[in-house]
GUZAGU-57669 format. One record per residue (C-alpha): x negated, y, z. Coordinates in steps of 0.02 Angstrom, whole numbers, plus 50000, padded with zeros to 5 digits. Last residue first. Example, Ala and Ser with C-alpha at 12.3 -4.5 7.8 and 13.67 -1.06 7.14 Angstrom:
<atoms>
{atom {49316; 49947; 50357}};
{atom {49385; 49775; 50390}};
</atoms>
This chain:
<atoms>
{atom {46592; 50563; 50184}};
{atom {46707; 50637; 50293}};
{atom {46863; 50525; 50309}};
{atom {47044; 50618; 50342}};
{atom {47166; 50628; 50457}};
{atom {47332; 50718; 50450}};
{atom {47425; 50540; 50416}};
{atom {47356; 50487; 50573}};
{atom {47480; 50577; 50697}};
{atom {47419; 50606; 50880}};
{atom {47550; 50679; 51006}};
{atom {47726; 50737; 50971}};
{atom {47637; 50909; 51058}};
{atom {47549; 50948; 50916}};
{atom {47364; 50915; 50902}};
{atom {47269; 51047; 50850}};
{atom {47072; 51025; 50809}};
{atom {47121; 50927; 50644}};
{atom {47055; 50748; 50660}};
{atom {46911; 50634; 50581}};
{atom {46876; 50477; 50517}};
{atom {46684; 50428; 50482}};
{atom {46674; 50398; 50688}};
{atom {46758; 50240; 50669}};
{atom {46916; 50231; 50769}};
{atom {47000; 50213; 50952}};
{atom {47159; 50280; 51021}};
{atom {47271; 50277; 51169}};
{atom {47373; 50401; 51161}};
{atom {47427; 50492; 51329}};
{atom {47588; 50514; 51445}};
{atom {47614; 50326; 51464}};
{atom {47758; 50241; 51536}};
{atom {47817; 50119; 51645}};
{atom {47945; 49965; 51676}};
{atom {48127; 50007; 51720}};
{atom {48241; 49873; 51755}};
{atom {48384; 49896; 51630}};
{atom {48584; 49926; 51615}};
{atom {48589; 49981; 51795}};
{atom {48728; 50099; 51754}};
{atom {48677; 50208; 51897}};
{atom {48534; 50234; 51769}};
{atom {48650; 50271; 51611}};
{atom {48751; 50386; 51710}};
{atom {48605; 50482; 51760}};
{atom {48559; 50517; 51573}};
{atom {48698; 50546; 51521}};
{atom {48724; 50687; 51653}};
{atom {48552; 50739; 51601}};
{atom {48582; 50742; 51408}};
{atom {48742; 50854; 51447}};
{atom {48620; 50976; 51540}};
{atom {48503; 50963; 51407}};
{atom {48597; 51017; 51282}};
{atom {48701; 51162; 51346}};
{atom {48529; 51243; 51346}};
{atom {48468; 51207; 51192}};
{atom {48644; 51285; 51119}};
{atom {48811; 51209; 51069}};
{atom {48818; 51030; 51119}};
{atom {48915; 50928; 51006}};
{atom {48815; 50772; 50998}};
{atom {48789; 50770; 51175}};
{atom {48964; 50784; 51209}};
{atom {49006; 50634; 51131}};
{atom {48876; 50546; 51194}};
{atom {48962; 50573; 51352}};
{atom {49141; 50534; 51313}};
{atom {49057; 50361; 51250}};
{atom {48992; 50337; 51424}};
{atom {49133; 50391; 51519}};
{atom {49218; 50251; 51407}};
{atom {49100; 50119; 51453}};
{atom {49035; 49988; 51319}};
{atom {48815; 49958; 51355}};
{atom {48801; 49809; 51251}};
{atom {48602; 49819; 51328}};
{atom {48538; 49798; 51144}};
{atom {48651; 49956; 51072}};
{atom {48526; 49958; 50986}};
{atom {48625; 49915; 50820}};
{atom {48557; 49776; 50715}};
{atom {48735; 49683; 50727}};
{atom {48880; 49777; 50767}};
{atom {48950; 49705; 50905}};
{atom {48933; 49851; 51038}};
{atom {48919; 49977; 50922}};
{atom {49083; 50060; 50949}};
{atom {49055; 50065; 51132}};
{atom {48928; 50200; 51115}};
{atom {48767; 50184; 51203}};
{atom {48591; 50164; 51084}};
{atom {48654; 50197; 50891}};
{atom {48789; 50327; 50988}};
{atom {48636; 50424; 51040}};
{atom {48582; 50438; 50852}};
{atom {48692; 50578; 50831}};
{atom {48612; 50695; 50944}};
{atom {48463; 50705; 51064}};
{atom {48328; 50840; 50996}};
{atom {48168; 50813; 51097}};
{atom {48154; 50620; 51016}};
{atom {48199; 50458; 51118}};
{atom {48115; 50293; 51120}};
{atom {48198; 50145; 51193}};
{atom {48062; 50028; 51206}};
{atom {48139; 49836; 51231}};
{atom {48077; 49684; 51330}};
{atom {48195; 49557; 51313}};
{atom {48352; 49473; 51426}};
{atom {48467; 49350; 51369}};
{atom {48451; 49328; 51199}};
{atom {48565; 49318; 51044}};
{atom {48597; 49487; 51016}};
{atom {48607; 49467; 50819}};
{atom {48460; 49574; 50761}};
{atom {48372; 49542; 50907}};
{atom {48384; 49370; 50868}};
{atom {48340; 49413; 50702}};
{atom {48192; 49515; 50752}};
{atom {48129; 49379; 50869}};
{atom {48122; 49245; 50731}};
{atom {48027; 49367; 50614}};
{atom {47909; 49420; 50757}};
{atom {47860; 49242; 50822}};
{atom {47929; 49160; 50984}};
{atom {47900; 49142; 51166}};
{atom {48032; 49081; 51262}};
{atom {48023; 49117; 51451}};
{atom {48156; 49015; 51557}};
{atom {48199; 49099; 51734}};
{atom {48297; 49003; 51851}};
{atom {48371; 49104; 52012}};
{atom {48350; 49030; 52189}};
{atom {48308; 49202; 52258}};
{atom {48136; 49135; 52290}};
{atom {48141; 49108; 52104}};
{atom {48160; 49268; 52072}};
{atom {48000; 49324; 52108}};
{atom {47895; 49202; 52019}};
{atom {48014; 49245; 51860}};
{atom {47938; 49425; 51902}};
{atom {47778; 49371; 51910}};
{atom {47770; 49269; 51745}};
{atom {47864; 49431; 51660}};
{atom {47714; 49539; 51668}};
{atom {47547; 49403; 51634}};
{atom {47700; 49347; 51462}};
{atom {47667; 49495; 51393}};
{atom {47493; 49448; 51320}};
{atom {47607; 49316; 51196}};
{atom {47718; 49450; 51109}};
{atom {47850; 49369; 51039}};
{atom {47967; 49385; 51230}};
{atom {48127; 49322; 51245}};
{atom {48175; 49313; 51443}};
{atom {48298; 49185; 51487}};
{atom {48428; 49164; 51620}};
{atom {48488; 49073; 51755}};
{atom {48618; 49109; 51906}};
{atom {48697; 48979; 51956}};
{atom {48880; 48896; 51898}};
{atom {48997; 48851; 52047}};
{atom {49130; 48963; 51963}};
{atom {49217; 49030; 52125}};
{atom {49031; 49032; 52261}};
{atom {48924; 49062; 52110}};
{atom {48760; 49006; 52121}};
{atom {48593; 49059; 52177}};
{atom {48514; 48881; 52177}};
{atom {48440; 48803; 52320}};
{atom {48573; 48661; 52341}};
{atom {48676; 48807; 52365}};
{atom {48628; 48994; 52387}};
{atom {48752; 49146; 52363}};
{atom {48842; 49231; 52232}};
{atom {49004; 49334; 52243}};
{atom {48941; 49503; 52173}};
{atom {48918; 49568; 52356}};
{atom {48819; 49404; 52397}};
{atom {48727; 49458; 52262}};
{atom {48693; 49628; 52298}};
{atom {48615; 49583; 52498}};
{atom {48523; 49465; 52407}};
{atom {48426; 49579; 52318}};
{atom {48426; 49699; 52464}};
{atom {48331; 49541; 52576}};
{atom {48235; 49509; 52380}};
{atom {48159; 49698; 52426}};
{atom {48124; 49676; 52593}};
{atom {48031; 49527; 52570}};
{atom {47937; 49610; 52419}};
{atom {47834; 49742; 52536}};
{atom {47891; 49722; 52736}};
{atom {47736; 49833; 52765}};
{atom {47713; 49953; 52650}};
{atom {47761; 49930; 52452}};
{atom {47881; 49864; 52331}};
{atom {47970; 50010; 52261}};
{atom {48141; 49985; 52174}};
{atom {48183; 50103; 52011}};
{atom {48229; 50289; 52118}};
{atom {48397; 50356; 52054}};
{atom {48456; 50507; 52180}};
{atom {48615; 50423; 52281}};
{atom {48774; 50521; 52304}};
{atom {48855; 50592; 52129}};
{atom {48802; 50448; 52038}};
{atom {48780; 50334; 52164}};
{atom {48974; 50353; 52191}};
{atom {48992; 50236; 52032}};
{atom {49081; 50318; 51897}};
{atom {49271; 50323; 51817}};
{atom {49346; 50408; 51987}};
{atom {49211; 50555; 51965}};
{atom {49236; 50551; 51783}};
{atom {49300; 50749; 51774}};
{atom {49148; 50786; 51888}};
{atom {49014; 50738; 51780}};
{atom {48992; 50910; 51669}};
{atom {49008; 51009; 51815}};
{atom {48893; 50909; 51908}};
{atom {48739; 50958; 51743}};
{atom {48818; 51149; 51755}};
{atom {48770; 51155; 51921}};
{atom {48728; 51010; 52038}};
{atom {48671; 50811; 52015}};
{atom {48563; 50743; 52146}};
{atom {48389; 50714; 52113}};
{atom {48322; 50715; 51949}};
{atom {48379; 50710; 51761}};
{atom {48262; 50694; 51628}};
{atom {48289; 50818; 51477}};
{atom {48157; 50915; 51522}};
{atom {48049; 50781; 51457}};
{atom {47917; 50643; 51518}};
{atom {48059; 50514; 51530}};
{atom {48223; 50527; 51421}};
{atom {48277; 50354; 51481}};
{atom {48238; 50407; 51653}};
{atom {48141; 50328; 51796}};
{atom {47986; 50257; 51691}};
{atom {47837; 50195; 51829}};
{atom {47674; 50297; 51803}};
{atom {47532; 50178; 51727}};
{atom {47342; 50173; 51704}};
{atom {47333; 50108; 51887}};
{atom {47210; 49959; 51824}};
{atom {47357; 49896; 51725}};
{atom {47371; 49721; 51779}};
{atom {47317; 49715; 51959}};
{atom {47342; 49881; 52009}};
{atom {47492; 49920; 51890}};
{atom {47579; 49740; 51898}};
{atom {47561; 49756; 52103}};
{atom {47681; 49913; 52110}};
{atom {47793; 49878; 51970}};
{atom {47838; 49728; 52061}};
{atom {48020; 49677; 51984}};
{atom {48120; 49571; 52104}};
{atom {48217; 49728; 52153}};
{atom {48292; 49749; 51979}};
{atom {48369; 49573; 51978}};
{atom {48476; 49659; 52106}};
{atom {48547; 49787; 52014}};
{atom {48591; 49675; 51845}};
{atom {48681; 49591; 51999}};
{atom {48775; 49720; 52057}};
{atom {48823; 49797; 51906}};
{atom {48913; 49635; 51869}};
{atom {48945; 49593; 51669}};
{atom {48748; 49523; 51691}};
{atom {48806; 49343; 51713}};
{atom {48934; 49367; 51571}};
{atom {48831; 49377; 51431}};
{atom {48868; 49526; 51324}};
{atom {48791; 49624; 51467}};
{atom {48589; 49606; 51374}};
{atom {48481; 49644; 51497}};
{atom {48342; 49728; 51435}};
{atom {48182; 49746; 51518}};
{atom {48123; 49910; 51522}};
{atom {48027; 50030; 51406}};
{atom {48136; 50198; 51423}};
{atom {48080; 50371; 51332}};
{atom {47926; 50422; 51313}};
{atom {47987; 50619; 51268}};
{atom {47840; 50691; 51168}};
{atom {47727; 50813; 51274}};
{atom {47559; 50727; 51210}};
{atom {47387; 50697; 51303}};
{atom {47249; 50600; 51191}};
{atom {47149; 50476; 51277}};
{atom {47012; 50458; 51165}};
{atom {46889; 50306; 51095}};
{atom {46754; 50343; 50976}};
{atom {46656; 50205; 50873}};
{atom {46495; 50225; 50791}};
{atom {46475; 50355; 50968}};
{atom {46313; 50273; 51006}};
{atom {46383; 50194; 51155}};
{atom {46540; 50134; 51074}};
{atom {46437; 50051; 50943}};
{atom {46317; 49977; 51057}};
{atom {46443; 49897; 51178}};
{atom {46616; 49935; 51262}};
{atom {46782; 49966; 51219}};
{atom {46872; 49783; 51277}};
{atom {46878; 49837; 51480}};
{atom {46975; 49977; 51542}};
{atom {47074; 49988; 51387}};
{atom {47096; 49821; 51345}};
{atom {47183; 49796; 51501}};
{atom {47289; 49938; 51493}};
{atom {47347; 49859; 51330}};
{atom {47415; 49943; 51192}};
{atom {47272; 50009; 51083}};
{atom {47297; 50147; 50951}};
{atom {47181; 50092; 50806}};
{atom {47096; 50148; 50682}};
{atom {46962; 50112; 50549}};
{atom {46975; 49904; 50491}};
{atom {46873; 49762; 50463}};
{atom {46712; 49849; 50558}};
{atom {46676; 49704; 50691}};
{atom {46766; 49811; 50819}};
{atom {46915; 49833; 50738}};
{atom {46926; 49636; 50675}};
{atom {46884; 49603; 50867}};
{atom {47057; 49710; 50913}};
{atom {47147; 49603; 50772}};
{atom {47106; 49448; 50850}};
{atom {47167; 49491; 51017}};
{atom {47309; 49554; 50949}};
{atom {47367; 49389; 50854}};
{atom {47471; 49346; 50695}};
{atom {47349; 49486; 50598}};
{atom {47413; 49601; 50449}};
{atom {47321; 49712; 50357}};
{atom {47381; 49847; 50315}};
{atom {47304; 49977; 50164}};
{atom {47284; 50150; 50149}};
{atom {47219; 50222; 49988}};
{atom {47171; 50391; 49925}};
{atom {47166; 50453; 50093}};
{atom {47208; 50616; 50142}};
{atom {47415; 50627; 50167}};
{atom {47416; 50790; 50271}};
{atom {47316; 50961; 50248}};
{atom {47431; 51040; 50120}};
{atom {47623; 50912; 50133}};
{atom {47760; 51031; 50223}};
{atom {47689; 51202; 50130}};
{atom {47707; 51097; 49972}};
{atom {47534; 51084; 49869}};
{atom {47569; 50893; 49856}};
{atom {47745; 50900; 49814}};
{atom {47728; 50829; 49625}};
{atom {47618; 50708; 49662}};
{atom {47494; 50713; 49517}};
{atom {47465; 50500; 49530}};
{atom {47537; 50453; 49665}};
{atom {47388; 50398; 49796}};
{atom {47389; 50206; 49802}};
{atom {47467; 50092; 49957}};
{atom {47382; 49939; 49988}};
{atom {47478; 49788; 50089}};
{atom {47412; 49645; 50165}};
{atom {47476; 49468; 50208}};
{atom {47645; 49421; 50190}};
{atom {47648; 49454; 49992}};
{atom {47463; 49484; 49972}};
{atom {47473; 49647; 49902}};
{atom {47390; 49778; 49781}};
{atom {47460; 49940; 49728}};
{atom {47636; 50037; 49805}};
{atom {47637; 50197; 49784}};
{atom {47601; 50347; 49880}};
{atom {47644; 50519; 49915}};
{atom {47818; 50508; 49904}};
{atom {47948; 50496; 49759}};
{atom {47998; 50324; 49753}};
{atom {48017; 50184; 49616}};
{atom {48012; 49992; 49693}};
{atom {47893; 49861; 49688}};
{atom {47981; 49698; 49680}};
{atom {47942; 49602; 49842}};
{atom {48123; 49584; 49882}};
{atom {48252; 49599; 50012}};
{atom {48429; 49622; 49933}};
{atom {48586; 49740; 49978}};
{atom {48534; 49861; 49837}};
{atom {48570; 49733; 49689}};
{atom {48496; 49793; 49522}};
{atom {48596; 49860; 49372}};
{atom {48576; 50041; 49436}};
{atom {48437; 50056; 49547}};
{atom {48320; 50127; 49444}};
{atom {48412; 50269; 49374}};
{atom {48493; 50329; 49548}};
{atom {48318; 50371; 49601}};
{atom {48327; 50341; 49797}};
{atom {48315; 50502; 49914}};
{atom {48269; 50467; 50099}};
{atom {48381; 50561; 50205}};
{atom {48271; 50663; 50356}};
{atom {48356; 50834; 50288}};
{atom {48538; 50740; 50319}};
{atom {48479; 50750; 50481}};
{atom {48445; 50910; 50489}};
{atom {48606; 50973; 50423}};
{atom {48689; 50861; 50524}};
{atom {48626; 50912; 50696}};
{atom {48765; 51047; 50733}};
{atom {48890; 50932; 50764}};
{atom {49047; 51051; 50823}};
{atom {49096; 51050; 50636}};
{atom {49172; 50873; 50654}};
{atom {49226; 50835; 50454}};
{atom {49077; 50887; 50385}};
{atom {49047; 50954; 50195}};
{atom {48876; 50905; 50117}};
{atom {48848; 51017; 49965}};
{atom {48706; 50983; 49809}};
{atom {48613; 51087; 49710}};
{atom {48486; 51062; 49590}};
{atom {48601; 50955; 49444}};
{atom {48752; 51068; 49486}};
{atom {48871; 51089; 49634}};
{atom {48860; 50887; 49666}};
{atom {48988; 50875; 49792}};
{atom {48967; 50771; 49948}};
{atom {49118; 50745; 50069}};
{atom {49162; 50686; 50257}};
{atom {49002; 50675; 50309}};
{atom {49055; 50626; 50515}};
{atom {48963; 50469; 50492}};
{atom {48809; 50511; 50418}};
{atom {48702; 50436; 50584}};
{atom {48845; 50288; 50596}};
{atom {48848; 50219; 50406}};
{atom {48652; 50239; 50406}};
{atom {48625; 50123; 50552}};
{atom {48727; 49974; 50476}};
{atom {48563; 49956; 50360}};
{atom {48604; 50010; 50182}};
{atom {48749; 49951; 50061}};
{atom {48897; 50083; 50095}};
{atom {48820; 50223; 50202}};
{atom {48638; 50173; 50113}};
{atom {48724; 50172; 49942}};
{atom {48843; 50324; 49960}};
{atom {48700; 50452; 50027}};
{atom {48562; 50395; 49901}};
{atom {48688; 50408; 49759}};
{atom {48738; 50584; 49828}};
{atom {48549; 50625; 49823}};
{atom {48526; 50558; 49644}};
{atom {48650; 50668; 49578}};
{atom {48582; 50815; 49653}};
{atom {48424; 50780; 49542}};
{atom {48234; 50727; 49561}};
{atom {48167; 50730; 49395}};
{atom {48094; 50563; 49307}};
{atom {47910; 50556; 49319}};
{atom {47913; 50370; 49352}};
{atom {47841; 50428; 49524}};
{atom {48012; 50506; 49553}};
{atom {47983; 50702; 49521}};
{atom {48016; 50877; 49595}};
{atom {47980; 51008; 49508}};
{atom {48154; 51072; 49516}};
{atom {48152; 51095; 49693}};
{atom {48334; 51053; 49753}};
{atom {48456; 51173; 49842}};
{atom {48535; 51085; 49994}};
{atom {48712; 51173; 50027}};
{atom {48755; 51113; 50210}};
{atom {48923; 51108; 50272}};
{atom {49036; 51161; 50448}};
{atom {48873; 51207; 50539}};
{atom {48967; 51341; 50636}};
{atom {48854; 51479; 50597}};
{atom {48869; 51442; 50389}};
{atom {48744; 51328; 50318}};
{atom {48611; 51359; 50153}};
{atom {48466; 51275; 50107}};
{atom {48294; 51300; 50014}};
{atom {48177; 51215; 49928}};
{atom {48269; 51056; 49946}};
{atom {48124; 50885; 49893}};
{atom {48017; 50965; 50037}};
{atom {48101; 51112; 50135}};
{atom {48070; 51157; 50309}};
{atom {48136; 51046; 50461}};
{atom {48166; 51102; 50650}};
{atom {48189; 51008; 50797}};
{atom {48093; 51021; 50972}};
{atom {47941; 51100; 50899}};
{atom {47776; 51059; 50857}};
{atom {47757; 50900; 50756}};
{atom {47879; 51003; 50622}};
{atom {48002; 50887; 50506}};
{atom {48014; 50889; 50341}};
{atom {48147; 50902; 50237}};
{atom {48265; 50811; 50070}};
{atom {48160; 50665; 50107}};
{atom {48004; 50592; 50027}};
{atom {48000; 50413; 49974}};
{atom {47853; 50275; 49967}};
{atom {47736; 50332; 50105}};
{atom {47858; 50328; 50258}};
{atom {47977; 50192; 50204}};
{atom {47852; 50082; 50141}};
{atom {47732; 50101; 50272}};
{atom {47739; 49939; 50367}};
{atom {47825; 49810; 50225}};
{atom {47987; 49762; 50257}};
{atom {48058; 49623; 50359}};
{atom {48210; 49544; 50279}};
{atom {48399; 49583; 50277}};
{atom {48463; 49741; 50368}};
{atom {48444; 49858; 50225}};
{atom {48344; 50024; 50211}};
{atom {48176; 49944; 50214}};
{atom {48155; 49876; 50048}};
{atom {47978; 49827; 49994}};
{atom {48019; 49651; 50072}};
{atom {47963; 49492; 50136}};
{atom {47839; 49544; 50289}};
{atom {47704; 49463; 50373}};
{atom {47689; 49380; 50564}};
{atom {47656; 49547; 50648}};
{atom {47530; 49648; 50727}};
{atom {47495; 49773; 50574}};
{atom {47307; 49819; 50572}};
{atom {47253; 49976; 50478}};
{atom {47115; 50011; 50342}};
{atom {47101; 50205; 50267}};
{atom {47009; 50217; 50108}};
{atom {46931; 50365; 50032}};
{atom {46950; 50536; 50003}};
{atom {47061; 50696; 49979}};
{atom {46957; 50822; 50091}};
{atom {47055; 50929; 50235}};
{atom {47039; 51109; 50192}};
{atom {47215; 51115; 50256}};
{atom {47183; 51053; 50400}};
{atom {47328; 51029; 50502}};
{atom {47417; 51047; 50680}};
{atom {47484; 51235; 50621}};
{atom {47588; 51170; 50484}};
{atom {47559; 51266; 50318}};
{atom {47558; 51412; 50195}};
{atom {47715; 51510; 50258}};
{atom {47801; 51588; 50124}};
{atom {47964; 51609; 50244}};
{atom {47916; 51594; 50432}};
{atom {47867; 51433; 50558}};
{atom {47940; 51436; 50718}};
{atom {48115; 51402; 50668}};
{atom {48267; 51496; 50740}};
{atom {48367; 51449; 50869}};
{atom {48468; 51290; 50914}};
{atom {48421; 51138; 50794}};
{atom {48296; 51230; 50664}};
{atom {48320; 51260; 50496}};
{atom {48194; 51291; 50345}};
{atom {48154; 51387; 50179}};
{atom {48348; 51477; 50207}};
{atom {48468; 51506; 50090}};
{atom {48587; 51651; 50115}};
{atom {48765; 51607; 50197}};
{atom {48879; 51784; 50120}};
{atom {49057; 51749; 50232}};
{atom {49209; 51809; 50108}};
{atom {49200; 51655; 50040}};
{atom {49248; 51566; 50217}};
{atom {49173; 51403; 50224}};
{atom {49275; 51263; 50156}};
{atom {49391; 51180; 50247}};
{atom {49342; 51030; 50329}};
{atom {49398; 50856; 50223}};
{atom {49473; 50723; 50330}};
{atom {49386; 50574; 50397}};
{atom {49283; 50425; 50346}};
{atom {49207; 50320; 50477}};
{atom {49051; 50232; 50440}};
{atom {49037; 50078; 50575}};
{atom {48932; 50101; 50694}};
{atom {48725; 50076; 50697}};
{atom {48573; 50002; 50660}};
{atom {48387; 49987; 50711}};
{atom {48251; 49873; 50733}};
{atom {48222; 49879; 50525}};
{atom {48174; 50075; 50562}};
{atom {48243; 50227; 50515}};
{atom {48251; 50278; 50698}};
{atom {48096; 50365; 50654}};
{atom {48152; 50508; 50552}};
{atom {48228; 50586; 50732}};
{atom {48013; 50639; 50743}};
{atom {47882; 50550; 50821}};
{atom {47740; 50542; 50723}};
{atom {47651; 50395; 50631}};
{atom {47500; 50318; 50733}};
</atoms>
């Protein structure tokens, strides 16, 4: 499992605005001394001191050894490029391939200590960052890692990259390359205190290899990176082997002792879960975090799991689950009503799906910054109603009257009760029955949608839901397709409803406009996948983005939050406090695990 950190919205699922240029801030005062510093964190200071010798959650006497095997779900991949919209890209490319500029700590809300920068410098109001460069570090083709190569790697993903890049960086308003180890990042909004980090998480590109080739293409041409690994055998579509680098330049780094163990890690990739769990099993590959309550309760049993050949834990973490819900995509005009995107929620059994599906593993998801502080509850008061009351006319009353609770079927009037509030909604919206259909009463068009699902097991949740409905008189299609198709459709918003996870980290900033802000509402690849476009909304974001302290922060995120729910934007399904994980007793763990939960790349194999 790779750790949670703001580093994993890099993916090919995500995108966002448009990049918007703006004026130049005025340089820090000169008469104002800003010392570098061997790390930052987001409000505060970072755990971790000057000279220290590692992260907490490792081992550094871990053994370099062996070969890690991992299953990738998924119907192959085209490309070794993952920074551009086009193709699928190989799992681990991004992560193993390239280091960034910092790393980020499994143990604390935000904070990032120097990798490729050694040190960095920002004044108190965040207005630049000065990143000053190791100068031992190397591209794998042993060329030095220079300022100039981090300003190419900022222009070509913010010009040429995945839509996503242009929005995170979007308030960069200059980079100067001081000298060939230094290089300054001025800001044109200083109230966004997050850029310095996330300009940390940038993946640096050598400048020398890409000149002459074309950026915006997917490929299977192995690329030149900096990280820990490099790319050695593949089956184009297939499997994928990453090799050790050879003498990697960063790996006695504070930020790398104890992690990256293996000599080799390879994917293999396998159309069908259920296949892919007996490939564990039968010894074909070493770990696995497992998905399915089902599996859970029932697939992990026999000799080997007796014996202990094969361990299986339930892990506890503290990371922020986020929101896995269906998605209902407002771009189409039967879910422009609040009133019916509410309704449809009422058909949804949570209740029955977790006994009868789930085996109670489950707790149903009633924030989109679940199992964090950052969740909002009851009714809003304080400094969170303070916050809201300037949009009172612009929001629902729920907001300010109702607590959010996702429907409950249960007790003794159970789902009729439910699809009589349903109903209720619709008629409300301007809907109601003819010829059996939930139709229209103006347009005279019913009510049907479809649900876009590519994974096949998922179909045992949305069957009884569509069940559901259709006492309501509304038509419910399932289409089941394969990864690549469903990524493009994603891609382009052509769907109806899906099931999404809308992960969040502990640190809420600039990628919150990826997820809610009007300007992404067309842009294709953003996640934006609800086309959430409300103005109290984007204010919102806004404010999350420039909150001042920890504090400030998590009020704004709960007024967001709330918004988002009266919103009705989703049907909450459930989350998961714990990993799931099984592997082959040969692997083994640090005693610490941080609170983002369980993360692989600090195992090793004991021989």
């Amino acid at each position: 499992m790779t750790k949670t950190r703001k580093a994993s919205y890099l993916t090919s699922f995500c995108s966002l605005a448009v990049f918007m240029a703006a004026t130049v801030t005025p340089a820090h005062s000169a008469d104002t001394a800003v010392e570098p510093q061997h790390g930052i964190a987001m409000h505060g200071e970072p755990t971790y001191p000057k000279g220290f010798s590692h992260f907490d959650y490792v081992n550094p006497e871990a053994p370099k050894a062996g070969t890690l095997r991992m299953a990738v779900v998924a119907n192959g991949y085209d490309s070794f490029n993952p920074f551009v919209i086009r193709g699928v890209p190989a799992s681990g490319v991004s992560s193993y391939l390239y280091d960034t500029l910092l790393e980020s700590s499994d143990d604390e809300p935000f904070s990032a200590y120097g990798l490729i920068a050694e040190s960095i410098e920002t004044p108190d109001n965040r207005s630049y960052v000065t990143f000053h460069l190791n100068e031992q570090a190397r591209f794998h083709d042993d060329e030095p890692i220079t300022a100039a190569d981090v300003k190419f790697s900022f222009e070509i993903l913010t010009t040429e990259g995945h839509p996503f890049y242009r929005n995170y960086y979007a308030d960069v308003s200059k980079v100067t390359v001081v000298d060939d180890h230094t290089v300054r990042f001025d800001f044109s909004d200083t109230t966004n205190r997050e850029l310095p980090l996330i300009l940390g998480q940038m993946p640096i590109l050598p400048a020398h290899y890409w000149e002459g080739r074309e950026f915006g293409r997917a490929g299977l041409t192995r690329p030149v990176g900096s990280g820990p690994y490099q790319i050695g055998d593949f089956d184009a579509g297939r499997s994928i082997t990453f090799k050790r680098a050879d003498d990697y330049w960063a790996k006695d780094l504070a930020t790398r002792k104890g992690r990256f163990n293996f000599d080799e890690i390879r994917f293999d990739y396998y159309s069908d879960d259920t296949v892919a769990l007996e490939a564990f099993k039968a010894g074909s590959f070493d770990f696995r975090v497992e998905p399915s309550a089902k599996n859970w309760a029932t697939a992990y049993t026999g000799d080997r799991f007796d014996n202990g050949t094969i361990v299986t834990e339930a892990i506890e973490h503290h990371r922020p689950a986020g929101m896995q819900a269906f998605a209902l995509n407002t771009r189409k005009t039967m879910f422009s009503d609040a009133r019916v995107r509410e309704a449809l929620s009422h058909a949804f059994d949570f209740e029955w799906a977790n006994k009868n599906l789930f085996y109670d593993q489950y707790t149903r998801t009633k924030s989109f910054f679940e199992n964090s502080e950052l969740a909002s509850s009851g009714l809003p008061e304080g400094r969170e109603l303070e916050i809201l009351e300037p949009y009172r006319d612009q929001l629902p009353a729920a907001v300010f009257e109702q607590v959010y609770q996702p429907p409950v079927i249960d007790g003794k009037g159970g789902l009729r009760d439910n699809l009589r509030k349903a109903m209720g909604l619709l008629k409300d919206a301007g809907y109601d029955i003819q010829n059996g259909k939930m139709t229209h009463t103006e347009t005279s068009k019913p009510l049907a949608f479809e649900i876009l699902l590519h994974q096949k097991n998922f179909e045992r949740v949305v069957l009884p839901l569509k069940n559901n409905l259709a006492r309501l008189g509304i038509d419910v299609s399932i289409r089941l397709v394969d990864t690549n198709q469903y990524i493009q459709r994603v891609r382009q918003y052509d769907y109806d409803v899906i099931t999404q996870v809308l992960p969040q980290s502990d640190s809420p900033g600039n990628e919150q406009r990826e997820y809610w802000h009007s300007s992404n509402l067309d842009v294709p690849g953003s996640r934006n996948y609800m086309g959430v476009n409300d103005p109290v909304v984007d204010e919102l974001v806004g404010k999350v983005i420039r909150a001042p302290d920890r504090e400030e922060l998590i009020y704004r995120v709960r007024a967001l939050d709330r918004v988002l729910l009266h919103g009705h934007y989703v049907i909450p399904q459930w989350y998961l406090p714990r990993d799931r994980i099984a592997y082959w007793a040969y692997l083994k763990k640090p005693g610490n695990t941080p609170k983002n939960g369980i993360d692989i790349d600090n195992w090793w194999i004991q021989l």
